[in-house]
Each structure stands twice: as C-alpha cells, then as structure tokens.
C-alpha positions in Angstrom: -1.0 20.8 1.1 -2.9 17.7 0.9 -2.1 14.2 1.7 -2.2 11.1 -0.9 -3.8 7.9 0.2 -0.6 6.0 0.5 0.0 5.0 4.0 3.8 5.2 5.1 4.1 3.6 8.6 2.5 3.7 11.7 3.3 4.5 15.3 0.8 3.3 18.0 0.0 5.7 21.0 -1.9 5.3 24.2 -4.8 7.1 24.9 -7.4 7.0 27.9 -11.1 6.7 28.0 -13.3 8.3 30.1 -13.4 6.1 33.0 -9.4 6.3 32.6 -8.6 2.9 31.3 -5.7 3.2 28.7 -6.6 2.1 25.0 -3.8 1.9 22.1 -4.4 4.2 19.3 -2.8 3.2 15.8 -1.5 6.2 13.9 -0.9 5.8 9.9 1.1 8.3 8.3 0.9 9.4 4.6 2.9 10.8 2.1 2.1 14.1 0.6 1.0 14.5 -3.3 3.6 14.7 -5.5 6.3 13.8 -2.6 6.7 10.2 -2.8 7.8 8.9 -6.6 9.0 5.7 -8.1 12.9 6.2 -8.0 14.5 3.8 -10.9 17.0 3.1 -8.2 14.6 1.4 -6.0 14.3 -0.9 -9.4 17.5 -1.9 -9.7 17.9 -2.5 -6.3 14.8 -5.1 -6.8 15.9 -6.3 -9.6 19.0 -7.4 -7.6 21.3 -5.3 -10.1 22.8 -2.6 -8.0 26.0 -4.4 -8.0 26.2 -4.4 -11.8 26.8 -0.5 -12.2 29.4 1.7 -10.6 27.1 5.0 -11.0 28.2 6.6 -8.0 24.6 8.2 -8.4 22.9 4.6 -7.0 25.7 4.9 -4.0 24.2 8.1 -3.0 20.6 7.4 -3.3 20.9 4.1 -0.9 23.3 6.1 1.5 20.7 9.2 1.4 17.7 6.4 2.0 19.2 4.8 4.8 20.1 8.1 6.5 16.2 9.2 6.0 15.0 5.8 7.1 17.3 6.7 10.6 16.0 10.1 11.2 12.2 9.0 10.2 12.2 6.3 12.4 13.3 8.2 15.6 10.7 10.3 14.5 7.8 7.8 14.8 9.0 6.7 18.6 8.3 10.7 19.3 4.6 11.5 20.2 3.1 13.8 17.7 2.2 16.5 20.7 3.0 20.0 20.8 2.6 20.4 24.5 5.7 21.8 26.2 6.2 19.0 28.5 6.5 16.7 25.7 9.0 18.5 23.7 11.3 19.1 27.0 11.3 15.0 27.5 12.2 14.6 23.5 14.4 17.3 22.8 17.2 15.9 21.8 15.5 13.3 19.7 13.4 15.7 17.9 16.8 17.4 16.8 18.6 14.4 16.1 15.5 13.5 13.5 15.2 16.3 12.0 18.8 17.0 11.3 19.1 13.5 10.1 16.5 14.0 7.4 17.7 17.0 5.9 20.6 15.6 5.6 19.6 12.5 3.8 17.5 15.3 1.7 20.8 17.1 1.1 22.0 14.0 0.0 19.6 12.9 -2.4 15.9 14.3 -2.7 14.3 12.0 -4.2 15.5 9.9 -1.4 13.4 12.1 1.5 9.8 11.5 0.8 7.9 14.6 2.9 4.8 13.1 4.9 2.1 14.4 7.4 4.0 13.3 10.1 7.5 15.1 9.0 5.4 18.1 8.7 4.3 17.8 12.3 8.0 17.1 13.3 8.8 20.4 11.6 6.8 22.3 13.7 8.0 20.3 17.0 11.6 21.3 15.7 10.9 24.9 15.3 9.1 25.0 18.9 12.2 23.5 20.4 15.0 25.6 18.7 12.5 28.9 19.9 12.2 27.5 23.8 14.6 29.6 25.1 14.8 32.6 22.9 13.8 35.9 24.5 10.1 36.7 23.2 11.5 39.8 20.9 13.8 38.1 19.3 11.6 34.9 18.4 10.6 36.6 15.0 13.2 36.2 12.3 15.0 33.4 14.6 16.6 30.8 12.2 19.7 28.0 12.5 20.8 26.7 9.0 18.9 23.4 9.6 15.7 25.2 10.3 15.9 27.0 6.8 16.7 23.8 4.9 14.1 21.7 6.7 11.6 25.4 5.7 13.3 24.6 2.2 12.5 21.2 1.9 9.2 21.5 2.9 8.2 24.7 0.5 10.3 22.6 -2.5 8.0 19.6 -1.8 4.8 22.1 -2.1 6.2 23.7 -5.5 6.6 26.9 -3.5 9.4 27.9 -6.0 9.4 31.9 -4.9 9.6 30.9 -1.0 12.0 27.8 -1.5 14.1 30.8 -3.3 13.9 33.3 -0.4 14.7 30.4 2.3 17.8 28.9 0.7 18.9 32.6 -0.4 18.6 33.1 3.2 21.1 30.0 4.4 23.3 30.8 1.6 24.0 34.4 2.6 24.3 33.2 6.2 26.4 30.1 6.0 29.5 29.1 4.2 29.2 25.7 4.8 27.1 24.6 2.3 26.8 21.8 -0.2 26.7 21.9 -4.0 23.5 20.6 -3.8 22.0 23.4 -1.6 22.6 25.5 -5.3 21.5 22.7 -6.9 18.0 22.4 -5.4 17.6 26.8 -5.6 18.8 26.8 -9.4 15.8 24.0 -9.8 13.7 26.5 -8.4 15.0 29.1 -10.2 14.2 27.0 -13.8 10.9 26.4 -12.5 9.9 30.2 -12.2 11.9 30.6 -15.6 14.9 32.8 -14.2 17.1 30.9 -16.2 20.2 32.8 -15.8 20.0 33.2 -12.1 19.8 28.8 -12.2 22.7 28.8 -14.6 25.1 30.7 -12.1 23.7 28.3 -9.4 24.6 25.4 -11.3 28.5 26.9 -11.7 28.9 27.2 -8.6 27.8 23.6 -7.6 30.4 22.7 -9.8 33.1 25.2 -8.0 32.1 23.6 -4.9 31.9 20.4 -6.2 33.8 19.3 -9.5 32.5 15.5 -9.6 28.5 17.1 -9.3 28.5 16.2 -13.1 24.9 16.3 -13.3 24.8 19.8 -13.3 26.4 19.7 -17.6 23.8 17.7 -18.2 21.1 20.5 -16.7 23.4 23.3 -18.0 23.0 21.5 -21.7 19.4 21.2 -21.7 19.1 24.4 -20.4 21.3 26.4 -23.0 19.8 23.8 -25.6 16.4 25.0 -25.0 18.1 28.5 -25.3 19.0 28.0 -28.9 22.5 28.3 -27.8 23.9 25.6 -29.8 27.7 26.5 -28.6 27.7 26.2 -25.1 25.0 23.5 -25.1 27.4 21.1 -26.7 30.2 21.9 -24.6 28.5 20.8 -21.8 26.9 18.2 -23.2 30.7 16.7 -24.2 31.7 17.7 -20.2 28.6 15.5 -19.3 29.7 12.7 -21.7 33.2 12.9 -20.6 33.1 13.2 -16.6 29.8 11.8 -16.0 28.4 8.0 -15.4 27.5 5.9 -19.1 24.4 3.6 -17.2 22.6 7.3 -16.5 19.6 8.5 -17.9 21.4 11.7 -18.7 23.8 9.7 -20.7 21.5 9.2 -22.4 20.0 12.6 -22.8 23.3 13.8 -24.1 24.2 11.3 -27.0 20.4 12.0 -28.5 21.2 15.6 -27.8 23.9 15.6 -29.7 23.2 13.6 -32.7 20.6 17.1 -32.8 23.2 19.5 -32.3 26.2 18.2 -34.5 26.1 19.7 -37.8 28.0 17.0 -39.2 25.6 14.6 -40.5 27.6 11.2 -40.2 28.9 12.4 -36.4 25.6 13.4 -35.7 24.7 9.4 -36.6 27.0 8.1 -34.9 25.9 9.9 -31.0 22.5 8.7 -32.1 23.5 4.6 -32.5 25.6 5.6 -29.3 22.7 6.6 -27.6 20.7 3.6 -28.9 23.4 1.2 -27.3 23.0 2.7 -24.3 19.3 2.5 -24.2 20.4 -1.5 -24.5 23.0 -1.1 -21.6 20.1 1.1 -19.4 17.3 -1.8 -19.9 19.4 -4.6 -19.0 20.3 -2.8 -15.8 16.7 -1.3 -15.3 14.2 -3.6 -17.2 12.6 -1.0 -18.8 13.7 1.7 -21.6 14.3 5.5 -21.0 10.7 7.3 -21.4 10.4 9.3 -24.4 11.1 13.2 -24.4 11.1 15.7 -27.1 14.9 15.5 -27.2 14.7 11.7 -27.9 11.6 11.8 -30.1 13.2 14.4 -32.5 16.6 12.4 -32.3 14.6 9.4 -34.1 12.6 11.6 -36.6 15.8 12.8 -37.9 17.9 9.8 -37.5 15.4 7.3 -38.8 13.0 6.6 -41.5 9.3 7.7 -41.4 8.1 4.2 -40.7 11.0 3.3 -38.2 10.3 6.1 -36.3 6.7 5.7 -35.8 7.5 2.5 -34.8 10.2 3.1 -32.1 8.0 6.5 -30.8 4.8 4.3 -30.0 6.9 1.4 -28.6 8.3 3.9 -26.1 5.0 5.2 -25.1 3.5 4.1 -21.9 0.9 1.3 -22.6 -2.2 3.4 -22.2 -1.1 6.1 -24.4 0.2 4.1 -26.6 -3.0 2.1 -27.7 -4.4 5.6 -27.4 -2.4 6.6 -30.7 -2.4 3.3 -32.3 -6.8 3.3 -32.6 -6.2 7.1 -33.7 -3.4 6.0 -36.2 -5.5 2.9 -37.2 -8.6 5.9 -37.9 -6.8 7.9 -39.9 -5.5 4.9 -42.0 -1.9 6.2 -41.3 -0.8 2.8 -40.0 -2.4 0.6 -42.7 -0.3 2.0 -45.2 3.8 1.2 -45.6 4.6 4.9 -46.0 3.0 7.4 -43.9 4.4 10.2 -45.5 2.1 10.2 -48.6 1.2 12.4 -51.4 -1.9 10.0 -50.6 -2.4 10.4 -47.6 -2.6 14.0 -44.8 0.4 12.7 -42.6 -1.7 14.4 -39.4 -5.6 13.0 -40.5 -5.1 10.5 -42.8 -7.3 12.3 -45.6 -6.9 11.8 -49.2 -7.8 15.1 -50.5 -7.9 18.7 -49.6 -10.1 19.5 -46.7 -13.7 20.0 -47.9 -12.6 20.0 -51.9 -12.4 16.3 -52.8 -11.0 17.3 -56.1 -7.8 18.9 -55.4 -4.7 17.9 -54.0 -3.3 17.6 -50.7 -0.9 20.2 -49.5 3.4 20.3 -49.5 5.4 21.1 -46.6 7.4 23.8 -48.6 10.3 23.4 -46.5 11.4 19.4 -47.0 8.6 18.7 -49.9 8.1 15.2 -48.1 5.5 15.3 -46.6 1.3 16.0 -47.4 -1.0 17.4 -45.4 -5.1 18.2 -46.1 -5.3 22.1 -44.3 -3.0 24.3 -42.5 -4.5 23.4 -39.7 -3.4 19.4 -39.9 -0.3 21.0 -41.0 0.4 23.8 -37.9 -1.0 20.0 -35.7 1.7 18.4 -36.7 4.5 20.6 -37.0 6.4 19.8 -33.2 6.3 16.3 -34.2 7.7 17.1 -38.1 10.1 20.5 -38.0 13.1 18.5 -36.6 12.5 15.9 -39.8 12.0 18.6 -41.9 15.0 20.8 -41.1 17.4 17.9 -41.7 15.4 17.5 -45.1 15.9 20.6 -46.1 20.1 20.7 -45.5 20.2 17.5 -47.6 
C-alpha cells in the first residue's frame, strides 16, 4: 500500500551522530491513497453551519474526529521503534492509541484517515498484546481490538475478502459489537457482489440498532439495483420516514422514488421534493448533491429534453462539464432549441443516416421521440435515454 503526498503531521525525534552529539530529526507522516477524503461535514463545519442542522449524522462525525485526533496524537509522542525496550516504556500508551482510534473508526470511518504512521502503530500494538504469550500459542492470537484495527486497515486497502474473514472473525467471537461493525462487513460484502450476505448484515445493524437509518437507504439502493421494485420502496419510505431531511440520502430517496412510483403525478411530486431539498442541502453545504445515475434518470423522466440537458451539465464537475459542452457544441446538439430532433442524431448531432446522406435518420421504436443516425449512436446513447423512453412509452 502506497502513501499519497499529503503530509499529516509531524513528530520530531532525536538522533546521534557519529561523534555522539544529539541532532533532531523531523518526521512527516502521510496519509495513505484513497484514505483521507473530503468529508462534506468538514464543509459545513467551515462554513460555520453545523449549528443549522440537527443531523445527528454531523454529531457523530465531530465526536468520531475528535476521539481519532486523541488517539493519533498520543500516538505521535510514541517513537516509531520496534525494539523491545521501547514498547515496555510505552505500553500502556500504545494501547490507549490504538484503542482510541478504532473506536473513533467504529464511530465514523470517514472520520479515521489510515496513515504510515498508524500502520507502524499497528504493528507496535500487535508486538505488545504478543509480549507475554507463550511462543506456541502466538499464531492465531487475537483480542477484539486487534481484529478491528486488522479490519480497518485491510478495509482502507480494499482488501474486501480479508476485511470479510477478520470481522467474521470478531463477530463469531464477541457479542459486544456495534451496528456498524455489520455495517462496515455488508460494505464489503456489496463490494465483492455477495449482495445477499450484505443485505442480512444490514438487518441486523438495524436489530442492534433501530435509529442506524442509513442502512434503508443502502438496503433501497441495493434491492433497487435488484429490480426489486417492492421492497426497494419500502425502504426507501422507512428511510424517508425515520431518517434525517438535510442528508444526502434524503436525497437519494425522493429521486428514487419519483423512479419507482407508478403513479405519474406522485411520482412528480417526490421528484420537486427532492428538488427542494437539493435547495435545503446547498444552503447548508454550498454546493449541490453530485450527480448519479439515480438522479440523472429522475430528471430525464421528470423534465423536458432541454431542461434536463441543462440541469445534467450544471451538476457536472467543472472540468467535465466543459468536456461535454465543446462535444455538445460539435455535434450541433446545443445550438438547436430541441435536441431531440427528427433533424438531428440526439447522440452525434448528424442530419442523415450514417454514410447515406439521402435517407432518414433512425426512430427509437420504443417512445418514437427521439432520432438517431446508426445503431451504434443509438446502443451510445441508450443508459442516458431508456429511463426517458420507458416513461414515453406508458404515456
């Protein structure tokens, strides 16, 4: 596992030359890849907002931050030695540290960042729980914080199989766990696509825990993207009904709905719900939800061509956005007031049938609304049109 370039902290160390004369050494640590992400909380907590929501959510990240901030500090006061001598003088600190990190990771993980020098704390951790364990039974030796901290660390490195076997290991050994210990393994298990085994871990977060509403939202998306329409709106409406409005899963829900609903004009109605709550979400945040497929379909079906264009490249980030406006502007989609033309290939922007100038462009036969120049512009375009053209075709 590799480390990124951004620096953490540092802890400064004394070292001796050769002639024995003592010289401080400044160590900088650094996240590892894919560890440390922006976290919109940090946002609203610069934007001075924090105050203006009662998502218990935000309450949990800060607590879970300041609990890692604890342990990781008490970390960088520990030399970063291995040597025996060492570890006996810092015992109980090393411990303390340790503990107190995976408990702010239990917490909240996107609170607990994983860095080089946690990694070497990890290995200081396992050499002190092992110090006074006979020699034949140091192989297979585990306490529950040694799994999770194992856990953490293999989670970080998208070791989804290991992560499994660790925290299958803590669960069948301890009783004491937290929701979020089933929480973090069903993650795993959605990541290696054992969908089912996630879905049970998810129940019982809830048994465990019945105000961990977050896992209706997962459970939603999850039976959503199983084309189980039934169950995904029942816990979509357990999500909208227990669970915090200023979320981004909130959101998620009220566009996932206006999908679901069969009824056209209750199906509208989620979707301007979920549009106020963008509203509500960028006064808190400053900035909009980013666009999924979920959302992107919700505005396809619930707005006009042109509309919908407009709102999909406004919530694209910059770059890509001015990406698909110069290949928009090519195709001489955006220089017309309809894009969906009998003119016009609504993929390429050709006028005529692919190398025959004199014939026609192509029908979708499904909605009839919409042209293309070859099955190939047409099989191109067909993630961004089949929601579009499925509510077409039930008008």
């Amino acid at each position: 596992m590799s480390a990124s370039s951004e620096p953490v902290a540092t802890e400064t160390t004394v070292a001796t030359t050769a002639d024995k004369n003592p010289v401080e050494e400044e160590y900088q640590d650094r996240y590892l890849e894919g560890s440390h992400q922006f976290v919109a909380y940090d946002l609203l907590e610069a934007r001075g907002k924090s105050g203006e929501t009662t998502d218990p959510d935000v309450k949990r990240y800060q607590e879970a931050k300041t609990l890692f901030r604890k342990g990781y500090d008490l970390c960088m006061t520990i030399p970063r030695s291995l040597e025996d001598d060492v570890l006996d003088k810092y015992e109980d600190d090393i411990k303390s540290s340790a503990e107190t990190m995976v408990d702010a990771w239990l917490l909240d993980d996107k609170a607990a960042p994983m860095s080089e020098r946690v990694l070497i704390l990890g290995q200081q951790y396992e050499k002190v729980l092992l110090k006074n364990i006979p020699e034949d039974q140091k192989e297979g030796f585990f306490v529950k914080y040694s799994l999770l901290f194992s856990a953490w660390i293999l989670l970080v490195g998208k070791q989804f199989d290991h992560c499994i076997t660790t925290l299958s290991l803590a669960v069948d050994n301890y009783d004491d766990l937290t929701a979020r210990v089933f929480f973090l393994r069903a993650s795993c298990y959605f990541s290696t696509n054992q969908l089912d085994l996630g879905i049970k871990d998810l129940e019982k977060s809830l048994e465990l825990d019945s105000n961990f509403h977050l896992a209706y939202s997962i459970l939603g998306s999850v039976y959503m993207s199983m084309k189980n329409r039934e169950l995904a709106l029942k816990n979509f409406e357990k999500y909208l009904e227990n669970g915090h409005p200023d979320t981004p899963d909130n959101i998620n829900a009220l566009y996932s709905m206006s999908l679901l609903l069969e009824q056209e004009q209750a199906a509208k109605e989620y979707y301007q719900k979920a549009k106020s709550a963008e509203v509500r979400f960028k006064e808190l945040y400053g900035t909009h939800v980013g666009m999924n497929e979920i959302k992107r379909d919700a505005i396809q079906v619930h707005e006009t061509p042109e509309e919908a264009n407009r709102l999909i490249l406004a919530n694209m980030p910059k770059k890509q956005r001015n990406e698909k406006i110069e290949q928009l502007i090519k195709a001489g989609i955006l220089n017309t007031s309809y894009p969906a033309s009998p003119k016009n290939c609504s993929h390429c922007g050709a006028a005529h049938l692919k190398d025959t100038p004199d014939k026609a462009l192509l029908c979708c036969a499904g909605c009839k609304s919409i042209w293309y120049c070859s099955r190939d512009c047409q099989k191109s375009d067909y993630k961004n049109h089949k929601a579009t053209c499925k509510k077409q075709q039930q008008k």
